[in-house]
DSSP file (Angstrom, degrees, kcal/mol; ACC not computed):
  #  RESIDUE AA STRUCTURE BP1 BP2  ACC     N-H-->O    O-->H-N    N-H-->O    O-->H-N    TCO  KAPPA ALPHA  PHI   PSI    X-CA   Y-CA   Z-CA
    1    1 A X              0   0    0      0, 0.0     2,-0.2     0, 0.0     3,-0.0   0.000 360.0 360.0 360.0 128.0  117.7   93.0  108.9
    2    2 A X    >>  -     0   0    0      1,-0.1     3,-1.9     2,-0.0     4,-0.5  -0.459 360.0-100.5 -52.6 132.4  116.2   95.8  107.2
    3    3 A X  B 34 S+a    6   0A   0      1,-0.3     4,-0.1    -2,-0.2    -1,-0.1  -0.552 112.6  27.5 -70.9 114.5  112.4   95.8  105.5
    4    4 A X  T 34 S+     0   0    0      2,-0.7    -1,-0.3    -2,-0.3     3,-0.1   0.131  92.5  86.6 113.3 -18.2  112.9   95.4  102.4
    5    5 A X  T <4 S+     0   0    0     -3,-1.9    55,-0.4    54,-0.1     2,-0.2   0.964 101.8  30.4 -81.6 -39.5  116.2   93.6  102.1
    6    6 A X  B  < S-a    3   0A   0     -4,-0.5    -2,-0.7    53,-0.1     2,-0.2  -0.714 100.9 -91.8-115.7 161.6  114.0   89.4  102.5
    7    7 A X        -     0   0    0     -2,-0.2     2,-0.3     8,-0.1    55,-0.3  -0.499  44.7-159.6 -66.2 120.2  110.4   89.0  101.2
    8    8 A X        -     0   0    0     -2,-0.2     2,-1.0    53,-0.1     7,-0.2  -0.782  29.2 -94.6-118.0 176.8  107.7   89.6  103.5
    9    9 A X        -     0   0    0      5,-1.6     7,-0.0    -2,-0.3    38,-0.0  -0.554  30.9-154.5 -72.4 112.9  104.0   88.6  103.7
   10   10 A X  S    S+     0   0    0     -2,-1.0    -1,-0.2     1,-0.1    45,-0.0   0.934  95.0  43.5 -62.4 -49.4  102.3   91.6  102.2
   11   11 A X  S    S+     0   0    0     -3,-0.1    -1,-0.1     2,-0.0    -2,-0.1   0.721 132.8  13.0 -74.6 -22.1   99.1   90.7  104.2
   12   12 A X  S    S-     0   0    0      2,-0.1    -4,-0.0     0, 0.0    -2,-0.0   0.615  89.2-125.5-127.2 -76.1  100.8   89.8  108.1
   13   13 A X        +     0   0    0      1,-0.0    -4,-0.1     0, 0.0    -3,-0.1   0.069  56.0 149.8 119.1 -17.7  104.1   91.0  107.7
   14   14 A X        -     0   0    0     -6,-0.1    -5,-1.6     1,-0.1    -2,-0.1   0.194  36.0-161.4 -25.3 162.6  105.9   87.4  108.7
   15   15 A X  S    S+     0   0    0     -7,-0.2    47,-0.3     2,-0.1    48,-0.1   0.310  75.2 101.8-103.8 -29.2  109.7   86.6  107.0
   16   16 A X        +     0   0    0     45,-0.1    33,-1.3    32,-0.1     2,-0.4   0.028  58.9 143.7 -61.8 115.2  108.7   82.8  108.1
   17   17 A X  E     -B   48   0B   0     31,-0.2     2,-0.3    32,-0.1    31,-0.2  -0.967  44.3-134.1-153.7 170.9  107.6   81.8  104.0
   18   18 A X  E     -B   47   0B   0     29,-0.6    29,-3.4    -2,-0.4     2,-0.6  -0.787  23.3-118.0-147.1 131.1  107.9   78.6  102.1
   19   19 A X  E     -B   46   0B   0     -2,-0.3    27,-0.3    27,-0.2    -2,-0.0  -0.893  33.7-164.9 -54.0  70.8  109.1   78.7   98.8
   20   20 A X  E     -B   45   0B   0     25,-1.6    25,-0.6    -2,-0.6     3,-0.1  -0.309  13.1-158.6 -97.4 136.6  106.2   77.2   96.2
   21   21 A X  S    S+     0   0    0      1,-0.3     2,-0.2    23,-0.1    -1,-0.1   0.512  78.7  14.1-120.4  37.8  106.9   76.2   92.5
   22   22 A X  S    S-     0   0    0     23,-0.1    -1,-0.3     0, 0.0     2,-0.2  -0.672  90.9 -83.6-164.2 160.6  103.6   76.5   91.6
   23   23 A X        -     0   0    0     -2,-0.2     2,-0.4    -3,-0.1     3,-0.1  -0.291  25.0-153.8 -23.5  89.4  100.1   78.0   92.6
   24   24 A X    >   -     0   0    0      1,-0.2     3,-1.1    -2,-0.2    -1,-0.1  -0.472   8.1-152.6 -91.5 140.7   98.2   76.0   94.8
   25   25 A X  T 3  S+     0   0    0     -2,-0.4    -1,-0.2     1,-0.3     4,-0.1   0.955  88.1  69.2 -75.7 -28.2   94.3   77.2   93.9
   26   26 A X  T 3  S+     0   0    0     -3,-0.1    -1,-0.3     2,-0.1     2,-0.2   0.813  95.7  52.0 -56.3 -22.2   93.1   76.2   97.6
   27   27 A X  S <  S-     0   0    0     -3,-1.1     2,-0.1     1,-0.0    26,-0.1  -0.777 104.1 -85.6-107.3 150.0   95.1   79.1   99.6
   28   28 A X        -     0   0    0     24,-0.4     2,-0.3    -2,-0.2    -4,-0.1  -0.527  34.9-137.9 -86.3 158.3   94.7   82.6   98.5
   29   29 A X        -     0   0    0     24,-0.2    26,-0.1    -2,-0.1    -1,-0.1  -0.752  11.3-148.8 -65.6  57.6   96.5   84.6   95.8
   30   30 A X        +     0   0    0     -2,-0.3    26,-0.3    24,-0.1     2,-0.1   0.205  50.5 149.9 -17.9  87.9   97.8   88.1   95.7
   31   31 A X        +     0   0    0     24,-0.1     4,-0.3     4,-0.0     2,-0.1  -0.240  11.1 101.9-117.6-132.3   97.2   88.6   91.8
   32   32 A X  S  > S-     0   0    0      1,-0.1     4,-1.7     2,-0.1     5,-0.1  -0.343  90.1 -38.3  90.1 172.3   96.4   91.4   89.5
   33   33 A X  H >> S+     0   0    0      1,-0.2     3,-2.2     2,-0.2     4,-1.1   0.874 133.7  47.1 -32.4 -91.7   99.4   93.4   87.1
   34   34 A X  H 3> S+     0   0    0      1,-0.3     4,-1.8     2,-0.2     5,-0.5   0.773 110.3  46.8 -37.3 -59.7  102.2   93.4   89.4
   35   35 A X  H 3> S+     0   0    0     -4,-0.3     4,-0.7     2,-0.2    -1,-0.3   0.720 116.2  54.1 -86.9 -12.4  102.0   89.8   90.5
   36   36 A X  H <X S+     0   0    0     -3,-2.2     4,-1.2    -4,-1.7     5,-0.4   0.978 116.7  36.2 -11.5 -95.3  101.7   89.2   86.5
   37   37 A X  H  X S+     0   0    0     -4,-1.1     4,-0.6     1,-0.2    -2,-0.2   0.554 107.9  57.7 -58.5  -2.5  104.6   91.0   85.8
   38   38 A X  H  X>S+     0   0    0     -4,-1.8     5,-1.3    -5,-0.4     4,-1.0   0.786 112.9  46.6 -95.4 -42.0  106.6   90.1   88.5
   39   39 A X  H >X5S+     0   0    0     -4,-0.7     3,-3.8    -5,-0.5     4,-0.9   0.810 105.3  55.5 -34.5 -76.7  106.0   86.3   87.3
   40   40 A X  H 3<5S+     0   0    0     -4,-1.2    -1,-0.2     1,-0.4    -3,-0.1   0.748 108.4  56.0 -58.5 -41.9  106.7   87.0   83.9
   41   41 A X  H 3<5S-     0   0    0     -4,-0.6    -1,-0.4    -5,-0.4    -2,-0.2   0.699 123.1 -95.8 -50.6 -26.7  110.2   88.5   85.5
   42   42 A X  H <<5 +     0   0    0     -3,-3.8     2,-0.2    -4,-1.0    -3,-0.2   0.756  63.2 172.2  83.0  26.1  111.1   85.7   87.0
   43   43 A X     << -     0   0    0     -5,-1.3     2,-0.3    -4,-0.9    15,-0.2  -0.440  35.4-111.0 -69.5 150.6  109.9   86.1   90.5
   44   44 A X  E     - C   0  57B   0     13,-2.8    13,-2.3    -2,-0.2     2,-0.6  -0.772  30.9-124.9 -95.6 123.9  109.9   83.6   93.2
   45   45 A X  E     -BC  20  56B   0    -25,-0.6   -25,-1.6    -2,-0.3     2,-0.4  -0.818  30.5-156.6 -81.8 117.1  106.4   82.3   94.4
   46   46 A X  E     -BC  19  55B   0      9,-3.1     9,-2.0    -2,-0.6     2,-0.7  -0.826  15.0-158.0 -65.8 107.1  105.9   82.7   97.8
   47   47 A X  E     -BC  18  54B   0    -29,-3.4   -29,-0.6    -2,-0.4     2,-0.3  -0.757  14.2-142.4-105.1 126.3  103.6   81.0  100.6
   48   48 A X  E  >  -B   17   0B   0      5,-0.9     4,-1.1    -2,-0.7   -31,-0.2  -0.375   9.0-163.5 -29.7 100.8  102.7   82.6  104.1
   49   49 A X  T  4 S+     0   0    0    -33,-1.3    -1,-0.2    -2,-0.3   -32,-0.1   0.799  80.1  44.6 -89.5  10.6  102.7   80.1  106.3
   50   50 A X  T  4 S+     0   0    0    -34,-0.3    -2,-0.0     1,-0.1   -33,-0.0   0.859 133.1  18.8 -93.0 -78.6  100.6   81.8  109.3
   51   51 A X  T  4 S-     0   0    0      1,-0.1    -2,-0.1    -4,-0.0    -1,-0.1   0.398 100.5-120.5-105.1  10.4   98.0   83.2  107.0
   52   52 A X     <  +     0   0    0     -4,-1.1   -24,-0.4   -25,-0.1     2,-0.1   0.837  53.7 154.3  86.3  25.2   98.2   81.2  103.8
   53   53 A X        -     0   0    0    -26,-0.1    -5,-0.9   -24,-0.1     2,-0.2  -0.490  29.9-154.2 -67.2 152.1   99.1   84.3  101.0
   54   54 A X  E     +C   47   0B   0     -7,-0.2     2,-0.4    -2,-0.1    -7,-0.2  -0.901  22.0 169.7-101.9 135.6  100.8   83.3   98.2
   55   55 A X  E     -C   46   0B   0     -9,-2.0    -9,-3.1    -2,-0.2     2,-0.4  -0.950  31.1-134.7-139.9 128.5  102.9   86.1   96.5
   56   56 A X  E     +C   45   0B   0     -2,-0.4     2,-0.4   -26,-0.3   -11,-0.2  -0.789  36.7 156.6 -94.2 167.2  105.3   86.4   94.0
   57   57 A X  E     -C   44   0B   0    -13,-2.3   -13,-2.8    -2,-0.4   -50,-0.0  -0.986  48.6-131.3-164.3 178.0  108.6   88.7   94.8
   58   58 A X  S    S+     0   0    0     -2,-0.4   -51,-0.1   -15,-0.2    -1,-0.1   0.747  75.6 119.4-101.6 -43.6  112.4   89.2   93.6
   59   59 A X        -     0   0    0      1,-0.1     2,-0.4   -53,-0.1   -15,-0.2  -0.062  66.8-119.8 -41.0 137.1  113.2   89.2   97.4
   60   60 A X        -     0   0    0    -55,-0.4     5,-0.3     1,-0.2    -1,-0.1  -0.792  29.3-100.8 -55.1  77.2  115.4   86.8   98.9
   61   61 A X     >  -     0   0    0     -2,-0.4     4,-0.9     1,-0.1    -1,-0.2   0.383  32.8-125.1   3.3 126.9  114.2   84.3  101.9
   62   62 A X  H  > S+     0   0    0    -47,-0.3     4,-1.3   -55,-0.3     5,-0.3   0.825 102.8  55.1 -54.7 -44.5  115.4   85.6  105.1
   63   63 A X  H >> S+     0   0    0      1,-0.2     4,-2.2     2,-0.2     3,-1.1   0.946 105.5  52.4 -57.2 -52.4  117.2   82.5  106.1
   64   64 A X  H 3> S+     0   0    0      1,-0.3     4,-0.7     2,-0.2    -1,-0.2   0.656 106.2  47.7 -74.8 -14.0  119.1   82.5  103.3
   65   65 A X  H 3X S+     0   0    0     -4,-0.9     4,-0.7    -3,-0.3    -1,-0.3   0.580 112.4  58.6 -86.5 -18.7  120.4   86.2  103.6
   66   66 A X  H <X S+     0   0    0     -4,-1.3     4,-2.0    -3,-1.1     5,-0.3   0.830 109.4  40.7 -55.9 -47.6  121.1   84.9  107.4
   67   67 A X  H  X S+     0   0    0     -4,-2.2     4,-1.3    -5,-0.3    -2,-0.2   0.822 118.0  51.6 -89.2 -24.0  123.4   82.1  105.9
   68   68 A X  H  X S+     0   0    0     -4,-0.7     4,-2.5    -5,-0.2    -1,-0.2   0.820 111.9  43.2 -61.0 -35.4  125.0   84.9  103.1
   69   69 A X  H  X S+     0   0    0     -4,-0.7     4,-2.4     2,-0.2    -2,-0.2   0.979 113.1  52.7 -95.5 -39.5  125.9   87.3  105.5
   70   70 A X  H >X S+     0   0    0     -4,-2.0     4,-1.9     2,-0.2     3,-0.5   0.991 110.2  57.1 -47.9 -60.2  127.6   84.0  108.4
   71   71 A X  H 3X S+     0   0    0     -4,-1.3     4,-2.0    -5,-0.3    -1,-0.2   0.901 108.5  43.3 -52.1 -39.4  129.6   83.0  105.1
   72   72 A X  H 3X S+     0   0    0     -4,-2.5     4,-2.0     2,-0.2    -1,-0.2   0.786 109.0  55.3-100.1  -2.5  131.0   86.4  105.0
   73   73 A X  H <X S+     0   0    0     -4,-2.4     4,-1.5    -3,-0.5     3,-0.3   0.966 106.4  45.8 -18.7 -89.8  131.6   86.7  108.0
   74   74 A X  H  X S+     0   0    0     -4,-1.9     4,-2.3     1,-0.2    -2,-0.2   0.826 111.9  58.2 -34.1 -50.1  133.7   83.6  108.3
   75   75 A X  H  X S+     0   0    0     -4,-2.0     4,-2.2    -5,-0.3    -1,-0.2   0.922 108.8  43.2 -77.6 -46.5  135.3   84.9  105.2
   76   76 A X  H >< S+     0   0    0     -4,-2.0     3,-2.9    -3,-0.3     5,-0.2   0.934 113.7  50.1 -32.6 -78.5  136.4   88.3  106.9
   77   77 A X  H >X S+     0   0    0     -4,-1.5     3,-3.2     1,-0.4     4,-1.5   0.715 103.8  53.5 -60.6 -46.8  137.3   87.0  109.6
   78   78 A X  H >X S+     0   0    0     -4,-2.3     4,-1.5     1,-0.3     3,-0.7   0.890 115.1  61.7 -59.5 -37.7  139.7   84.0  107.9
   79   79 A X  H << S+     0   0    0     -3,-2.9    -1,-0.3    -4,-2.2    -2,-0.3   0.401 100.0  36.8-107.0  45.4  140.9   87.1  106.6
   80   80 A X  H <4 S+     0   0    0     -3,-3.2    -1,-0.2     2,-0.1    -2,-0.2   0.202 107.7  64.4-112.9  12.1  141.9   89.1  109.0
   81   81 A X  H << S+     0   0    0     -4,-1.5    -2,-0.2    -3,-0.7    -3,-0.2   0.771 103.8  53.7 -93.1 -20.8  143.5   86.1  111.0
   82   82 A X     <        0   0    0     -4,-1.5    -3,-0.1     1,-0.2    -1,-0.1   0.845 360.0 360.0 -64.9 -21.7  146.0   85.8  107.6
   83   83 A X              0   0    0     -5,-0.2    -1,-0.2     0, 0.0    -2,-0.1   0.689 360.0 360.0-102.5 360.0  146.9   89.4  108.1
């Protein structure tokens, strides 16, 4: 996987994140404009789990671009065994 295709930890660099659906005020926040606007977009809150960031981003969970790309896989492949 390429940097930049799943959401990483802006402060460690980790993929390993937890999905939050709101802002817990004990762990810290990446805020400021951007993490404004990226809310207000419709960004996905993100928690660190090594060093405890929370972040919003548009980026996709890693696991879950793991489990997109196996599905098309399988789907190639079922179709090149019809052809």
């Amino acid at each position: 996987m390429y940097a930049g295709e799943v959401a990483q930890c802006p402060d460690c660099g980790t993929t390993r994140l937890v999905i939050r659906r709101k802002r817990d005020h004990i762990d810290r926040f990446q805020g400021g404009f951007l993490a404004w606007w990226r809310k207000k977009m419709g960004a996905k809150l993100y928690h660190c789990i090594f060093c405890r960031l929370q972040f919003y981003s548009h980026l996709p969970l890693a696991a879950s671009m793991t489990e997109e790309r196996s599905m098309a896989d399988e789907a190639s492949r079922a179709l090149d065994q019809k052809s």
